[in-house]
MDTraj code that builds the backbone (N, CA, C; nanometers):
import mdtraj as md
import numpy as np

residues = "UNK UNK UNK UNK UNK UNK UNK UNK UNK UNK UNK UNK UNK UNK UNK UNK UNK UNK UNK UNK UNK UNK UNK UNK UNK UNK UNK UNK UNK UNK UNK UNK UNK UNK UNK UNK UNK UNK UNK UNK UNK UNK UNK UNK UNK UNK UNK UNK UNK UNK UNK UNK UNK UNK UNK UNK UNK UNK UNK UNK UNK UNK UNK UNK UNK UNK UNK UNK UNK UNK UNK UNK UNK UNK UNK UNK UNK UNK UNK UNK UNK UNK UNK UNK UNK".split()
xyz = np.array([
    [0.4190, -2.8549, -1.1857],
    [0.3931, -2.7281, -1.1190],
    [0.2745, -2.6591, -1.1860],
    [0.1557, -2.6017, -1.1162],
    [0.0593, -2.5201, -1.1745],
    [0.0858, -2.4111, -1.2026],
    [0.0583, -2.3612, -1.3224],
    [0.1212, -2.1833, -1.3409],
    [-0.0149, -2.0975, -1.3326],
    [-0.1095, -2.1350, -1.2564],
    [-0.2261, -2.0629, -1.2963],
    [-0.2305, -1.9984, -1.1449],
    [-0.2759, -1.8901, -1.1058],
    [-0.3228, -1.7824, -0.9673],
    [-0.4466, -1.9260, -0.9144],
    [-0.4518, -1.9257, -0.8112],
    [-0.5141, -2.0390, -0.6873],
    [-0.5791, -1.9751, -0.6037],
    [-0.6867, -2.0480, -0.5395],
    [-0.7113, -1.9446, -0.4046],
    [-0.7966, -1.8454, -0.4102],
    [-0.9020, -1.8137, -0.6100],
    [-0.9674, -1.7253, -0.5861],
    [-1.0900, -1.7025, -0.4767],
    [-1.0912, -1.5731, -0.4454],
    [-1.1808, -1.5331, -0.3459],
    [-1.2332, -1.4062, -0.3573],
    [-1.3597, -1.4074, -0.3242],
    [-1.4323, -1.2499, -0.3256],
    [-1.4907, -1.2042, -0.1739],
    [-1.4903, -1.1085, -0.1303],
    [-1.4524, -1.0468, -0.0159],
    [-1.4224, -1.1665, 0.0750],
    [-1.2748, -1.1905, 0.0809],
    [-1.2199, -1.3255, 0.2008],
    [-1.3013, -1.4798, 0.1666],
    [-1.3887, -1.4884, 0.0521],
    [-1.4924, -1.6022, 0.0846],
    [-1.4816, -1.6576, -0.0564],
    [-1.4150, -1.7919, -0.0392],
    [-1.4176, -1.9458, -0.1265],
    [-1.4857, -1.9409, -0.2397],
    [-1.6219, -1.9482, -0.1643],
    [-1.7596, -1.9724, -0.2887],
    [-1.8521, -1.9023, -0.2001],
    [-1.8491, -1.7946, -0.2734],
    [-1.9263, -1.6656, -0.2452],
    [-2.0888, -1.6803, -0.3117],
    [-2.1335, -1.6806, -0.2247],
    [-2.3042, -1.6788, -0.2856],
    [-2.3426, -1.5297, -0.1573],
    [-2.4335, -1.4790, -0.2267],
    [-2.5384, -1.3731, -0.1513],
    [-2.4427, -1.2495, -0.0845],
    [-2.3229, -1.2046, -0.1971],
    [-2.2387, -1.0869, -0.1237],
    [-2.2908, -0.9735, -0.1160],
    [-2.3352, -0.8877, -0.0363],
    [-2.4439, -0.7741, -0.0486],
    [-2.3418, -0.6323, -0.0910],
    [-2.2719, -0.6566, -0.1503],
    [-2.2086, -0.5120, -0.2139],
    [-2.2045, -0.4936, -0.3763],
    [-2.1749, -0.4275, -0.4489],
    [-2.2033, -0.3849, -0.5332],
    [-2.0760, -0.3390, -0.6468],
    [-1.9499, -0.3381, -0.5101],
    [-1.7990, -0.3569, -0.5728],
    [-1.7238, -0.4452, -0.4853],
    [-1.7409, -0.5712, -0.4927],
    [-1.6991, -0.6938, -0.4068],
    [-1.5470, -0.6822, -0.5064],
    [-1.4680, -0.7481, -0.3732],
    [-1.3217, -0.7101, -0.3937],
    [-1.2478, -0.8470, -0.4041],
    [-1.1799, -0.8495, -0.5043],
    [-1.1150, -0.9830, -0.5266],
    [-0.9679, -1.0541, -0.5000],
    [-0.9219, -1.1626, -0.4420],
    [-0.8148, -1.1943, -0.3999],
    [-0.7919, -1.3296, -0.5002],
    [-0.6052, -1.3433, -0.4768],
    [-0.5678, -1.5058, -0.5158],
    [-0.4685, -1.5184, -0.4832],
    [-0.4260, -1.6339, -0.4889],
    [-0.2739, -1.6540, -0.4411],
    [-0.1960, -1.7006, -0.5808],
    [-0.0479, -1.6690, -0.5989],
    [0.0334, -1.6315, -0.6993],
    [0.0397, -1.8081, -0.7251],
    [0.0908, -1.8251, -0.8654],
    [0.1185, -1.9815, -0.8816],
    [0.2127, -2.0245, -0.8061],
    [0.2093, -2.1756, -0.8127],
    [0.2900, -2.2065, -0.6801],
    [0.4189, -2.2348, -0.7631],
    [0.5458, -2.1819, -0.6455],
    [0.7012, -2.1142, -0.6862],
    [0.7013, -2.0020, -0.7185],
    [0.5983, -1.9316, -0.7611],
    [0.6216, -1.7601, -0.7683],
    [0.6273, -1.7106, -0.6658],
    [0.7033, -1.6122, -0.6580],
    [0.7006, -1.4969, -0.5445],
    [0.6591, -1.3651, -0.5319],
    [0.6558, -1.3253, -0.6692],
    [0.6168, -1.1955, -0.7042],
    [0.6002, -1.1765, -0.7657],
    [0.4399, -1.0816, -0.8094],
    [0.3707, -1.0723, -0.9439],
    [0.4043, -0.9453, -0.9811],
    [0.3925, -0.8957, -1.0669],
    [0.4057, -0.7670, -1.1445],
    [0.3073, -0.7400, -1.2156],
    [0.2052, -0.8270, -1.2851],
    [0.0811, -0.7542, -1.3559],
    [0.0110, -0.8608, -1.2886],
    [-0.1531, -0.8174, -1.3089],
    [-0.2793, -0.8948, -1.3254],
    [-0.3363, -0.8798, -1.4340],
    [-0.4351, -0.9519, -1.4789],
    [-0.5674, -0.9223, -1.5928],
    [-0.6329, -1.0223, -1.5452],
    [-0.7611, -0.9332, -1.5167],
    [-0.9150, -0.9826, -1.4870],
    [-1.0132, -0.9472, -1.5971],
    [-1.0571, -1.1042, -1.6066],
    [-1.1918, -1.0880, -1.7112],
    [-1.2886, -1.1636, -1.6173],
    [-1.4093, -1.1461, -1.6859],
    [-1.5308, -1.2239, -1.6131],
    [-1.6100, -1.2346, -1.7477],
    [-1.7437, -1.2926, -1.7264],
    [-1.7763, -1.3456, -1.8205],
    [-1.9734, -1.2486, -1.8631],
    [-1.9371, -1.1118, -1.7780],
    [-2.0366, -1.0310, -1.8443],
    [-1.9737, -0.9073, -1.8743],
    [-1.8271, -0.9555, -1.9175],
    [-1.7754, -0.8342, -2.0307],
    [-1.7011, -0.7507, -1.9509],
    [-1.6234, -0.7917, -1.8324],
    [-1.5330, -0.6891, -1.7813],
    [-1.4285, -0.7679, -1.7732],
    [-1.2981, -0.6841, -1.8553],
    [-1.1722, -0.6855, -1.8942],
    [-1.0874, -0.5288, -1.8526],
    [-1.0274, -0.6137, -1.6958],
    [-0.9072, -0.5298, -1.6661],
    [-0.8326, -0.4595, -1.7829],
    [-0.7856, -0.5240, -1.8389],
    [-0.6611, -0.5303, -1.9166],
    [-0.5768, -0.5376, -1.7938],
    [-0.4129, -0.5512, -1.8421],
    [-0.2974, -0.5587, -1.7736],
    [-0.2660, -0.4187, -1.7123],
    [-0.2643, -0.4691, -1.5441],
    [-0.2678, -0.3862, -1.4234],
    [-0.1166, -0.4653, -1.3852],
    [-0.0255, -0.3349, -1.3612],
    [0.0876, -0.3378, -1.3606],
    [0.1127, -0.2862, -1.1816],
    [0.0921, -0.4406, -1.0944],
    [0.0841, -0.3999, -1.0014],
    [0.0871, -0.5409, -0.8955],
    [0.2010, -0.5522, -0.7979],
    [0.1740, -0.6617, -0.6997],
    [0.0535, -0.6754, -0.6318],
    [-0.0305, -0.6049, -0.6207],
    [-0.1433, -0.6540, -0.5773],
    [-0.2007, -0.7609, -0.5702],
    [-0.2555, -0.8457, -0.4948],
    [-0.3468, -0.9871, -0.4906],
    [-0.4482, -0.9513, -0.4073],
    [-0.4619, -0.9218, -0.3380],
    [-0.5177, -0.9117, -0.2410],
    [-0.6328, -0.7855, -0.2510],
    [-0.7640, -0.8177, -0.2278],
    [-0.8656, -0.6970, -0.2114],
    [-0.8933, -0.6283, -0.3108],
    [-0.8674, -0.6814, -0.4776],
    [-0.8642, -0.5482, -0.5996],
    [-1.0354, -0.4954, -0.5674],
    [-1.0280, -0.4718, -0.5982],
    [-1.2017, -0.3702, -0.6344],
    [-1.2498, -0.4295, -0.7351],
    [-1.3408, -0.4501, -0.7423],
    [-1.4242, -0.4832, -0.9109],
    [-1.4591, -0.3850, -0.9347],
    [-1.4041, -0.3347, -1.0563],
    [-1.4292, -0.2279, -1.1293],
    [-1.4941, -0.2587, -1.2807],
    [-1.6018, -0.3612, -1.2617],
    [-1.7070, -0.3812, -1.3890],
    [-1.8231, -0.3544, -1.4240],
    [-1.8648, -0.3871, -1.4936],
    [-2.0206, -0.3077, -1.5039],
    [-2.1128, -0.2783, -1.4172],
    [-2.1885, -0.2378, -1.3399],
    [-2.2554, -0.2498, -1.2403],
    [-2.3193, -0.3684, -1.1941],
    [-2.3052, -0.4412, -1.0801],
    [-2.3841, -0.5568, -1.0752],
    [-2.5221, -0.5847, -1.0327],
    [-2.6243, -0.6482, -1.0805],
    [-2.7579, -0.6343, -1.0171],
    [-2.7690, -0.7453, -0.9292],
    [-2.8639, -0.6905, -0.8740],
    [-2.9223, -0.8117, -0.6771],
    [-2.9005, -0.9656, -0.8020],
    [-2.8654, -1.0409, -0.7204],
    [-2.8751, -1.2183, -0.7473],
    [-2.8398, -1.2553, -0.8904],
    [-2.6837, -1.1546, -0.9227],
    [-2.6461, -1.1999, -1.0364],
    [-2.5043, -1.2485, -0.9734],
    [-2.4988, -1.3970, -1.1246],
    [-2.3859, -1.4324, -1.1135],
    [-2.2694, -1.4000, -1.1763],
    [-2.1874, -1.4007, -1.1218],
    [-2.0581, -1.3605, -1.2225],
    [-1.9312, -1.4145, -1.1831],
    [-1.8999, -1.5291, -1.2853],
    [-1.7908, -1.6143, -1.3275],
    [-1.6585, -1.5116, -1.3622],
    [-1.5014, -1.4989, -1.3130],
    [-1.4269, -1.4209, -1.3109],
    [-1.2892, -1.4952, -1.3403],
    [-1.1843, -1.4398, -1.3840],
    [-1.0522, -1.5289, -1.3741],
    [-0.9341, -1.3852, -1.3575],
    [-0.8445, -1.4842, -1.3332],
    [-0.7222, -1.4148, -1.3364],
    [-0.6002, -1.4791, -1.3952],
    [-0.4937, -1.3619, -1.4442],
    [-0.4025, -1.4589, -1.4995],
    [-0.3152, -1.3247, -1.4339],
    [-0.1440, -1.3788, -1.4025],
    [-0.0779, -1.2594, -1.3582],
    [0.0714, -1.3162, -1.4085],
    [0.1281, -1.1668, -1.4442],
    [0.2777, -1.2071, -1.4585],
    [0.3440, -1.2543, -1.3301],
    [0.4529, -1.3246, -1.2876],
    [0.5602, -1.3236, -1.1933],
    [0.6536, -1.3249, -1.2992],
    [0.7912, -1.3362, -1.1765],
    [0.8893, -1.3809, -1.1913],
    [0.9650, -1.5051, -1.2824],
    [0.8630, -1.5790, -1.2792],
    [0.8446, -1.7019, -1.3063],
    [0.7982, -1.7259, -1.4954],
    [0.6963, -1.5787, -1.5377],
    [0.6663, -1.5697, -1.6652],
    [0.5449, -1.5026, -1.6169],
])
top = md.Topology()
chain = top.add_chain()
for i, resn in enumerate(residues, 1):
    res = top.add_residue(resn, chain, resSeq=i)
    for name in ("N", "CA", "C"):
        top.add_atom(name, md.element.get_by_symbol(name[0]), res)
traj = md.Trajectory(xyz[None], top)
């Protein structure tokens, strides 16, 4: 069984190249056999750290990280509590 969140996506889209917003919103789907999450934590890899967001949410979070500039990339993860751990 994978215990890791699947399915990331930034506004609805797989592999997001050329998103023209500036707080692109992020989705995933829970590991598979979970049913229900209770926290998230999002990091990415130009220094934005959620910390633990105590919240079922998956769907649509906001990026709330540093400001992003035109034709940058940014590598992101998630890890979330369920039920499950």
């Amino acid at each position: 069984m994978n215990a890791a969140p699947g399915g990331l996506r930034v506004e609805h889209v797989g592999h997001p190249l050329g998103i023209r917003t500036t707080a692109p919103r992020l989705s995933w789907r829970l590991p598979e056999g979970a049913h229900r999450q209770h926290a998230y934590r999002i990091t990415s890899d130009n220094g934005w750290d959620s910390g633990w967001v105590d919240t079922d949410r998956s769907l649509l979070v906001p990026y709330k990280g540093p400001p992003l500039a035109s034709a940058q990339r940014v590598e992101w993860r998630v890890a979330v509590q369920t039920e499950l751990g």
